[in-house]
C-alpha positions as CSV (number, residue, x, y, z in Angstrom):
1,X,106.7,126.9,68.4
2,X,104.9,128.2,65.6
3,X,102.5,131.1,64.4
4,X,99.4,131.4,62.9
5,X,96.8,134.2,61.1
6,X,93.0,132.5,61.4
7,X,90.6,134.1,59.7
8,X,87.0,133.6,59.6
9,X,83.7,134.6,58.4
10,X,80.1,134.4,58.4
11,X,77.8,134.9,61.0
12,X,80.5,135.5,63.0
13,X,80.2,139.0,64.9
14,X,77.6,139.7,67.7
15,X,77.5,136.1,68.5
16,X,80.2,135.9,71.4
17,X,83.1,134.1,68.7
18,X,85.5,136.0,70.0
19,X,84.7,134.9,73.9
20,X,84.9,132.0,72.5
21,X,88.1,132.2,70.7
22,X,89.5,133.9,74.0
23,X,88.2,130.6,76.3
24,X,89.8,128.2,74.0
25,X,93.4,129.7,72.8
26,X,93.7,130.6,77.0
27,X,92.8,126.7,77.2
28,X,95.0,125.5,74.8
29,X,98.1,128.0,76.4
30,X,98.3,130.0,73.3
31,X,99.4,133.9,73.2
32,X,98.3,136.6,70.4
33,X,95.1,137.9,70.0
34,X,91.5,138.1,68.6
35,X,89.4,140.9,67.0
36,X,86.8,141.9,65.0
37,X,87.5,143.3,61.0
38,X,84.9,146.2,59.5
39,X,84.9,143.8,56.8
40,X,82.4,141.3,59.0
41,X,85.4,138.6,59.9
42,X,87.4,137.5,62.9
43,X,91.0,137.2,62.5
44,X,93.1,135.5,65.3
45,X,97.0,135.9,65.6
46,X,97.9,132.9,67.4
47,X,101.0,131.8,68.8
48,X,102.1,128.4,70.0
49,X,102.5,124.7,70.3
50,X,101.5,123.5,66.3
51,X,99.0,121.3,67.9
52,X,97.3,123.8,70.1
53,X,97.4,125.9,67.4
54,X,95.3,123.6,65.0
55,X,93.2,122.3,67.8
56,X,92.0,126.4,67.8
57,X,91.6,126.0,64.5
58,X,89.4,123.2,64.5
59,X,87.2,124.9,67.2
60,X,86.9,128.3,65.4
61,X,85.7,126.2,62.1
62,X,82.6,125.1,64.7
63,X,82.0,128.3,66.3
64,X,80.0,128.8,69.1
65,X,76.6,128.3,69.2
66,X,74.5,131.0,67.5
67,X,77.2,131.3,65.0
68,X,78.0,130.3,61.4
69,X,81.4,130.2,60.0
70,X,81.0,130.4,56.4
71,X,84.6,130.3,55.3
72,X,87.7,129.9,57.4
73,X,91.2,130.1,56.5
74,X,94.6,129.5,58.3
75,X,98.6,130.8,57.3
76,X,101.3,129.9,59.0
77,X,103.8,132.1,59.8
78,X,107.1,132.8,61.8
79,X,107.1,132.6,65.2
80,X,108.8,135.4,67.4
81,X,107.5,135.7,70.5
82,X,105.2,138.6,69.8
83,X,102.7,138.2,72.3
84,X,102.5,137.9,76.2
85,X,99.0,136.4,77.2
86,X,96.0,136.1,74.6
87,X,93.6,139.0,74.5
88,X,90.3,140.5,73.0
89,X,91.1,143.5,70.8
């Protein structure tokens, strides 16, 4: 199990990205969490299978569809169990 810090930016609040985010990490059976940053990004705590993790990764680099992720950035961290289920914030 592993855990990751995604964070993005761009055009990437008031577009539904963190619906999206939610929809995908709940699909992939991930846990943590999504939320938006005054600064204008997303970041996504996200823990989980390595795979799941990156296939969440790949899918937040697209966005959804109105959106555009400028930059997007990933660190991997240690896993400990943080997180129940996978929530908005």
């Amino acid at each position: 199990m592993e855990r990751a810090e995604i964070i993005v930016n761009g055009l990437v609040q008031g577009v539904g990205f963190r619906y999206f985010v939610y929809r995908n990490a709940v699909r992939l059976n991930l846990k943590g969490y999504v939320k938006n940053l005054y600064t204008g990004e997303v970041v996504t705590e996200a823990e989980g299978e390595k795979w799941a993790i990156e296939e969440l990764f790949k899918e937040i680099k697209k966005g959804p569809q109105y959106s555009r992720v400028k930059n997007s950035s990933i660190v991997w961290t240690s896993y400990n169990n943080e997180f129940s289920i996978f929530e908005i914030r």
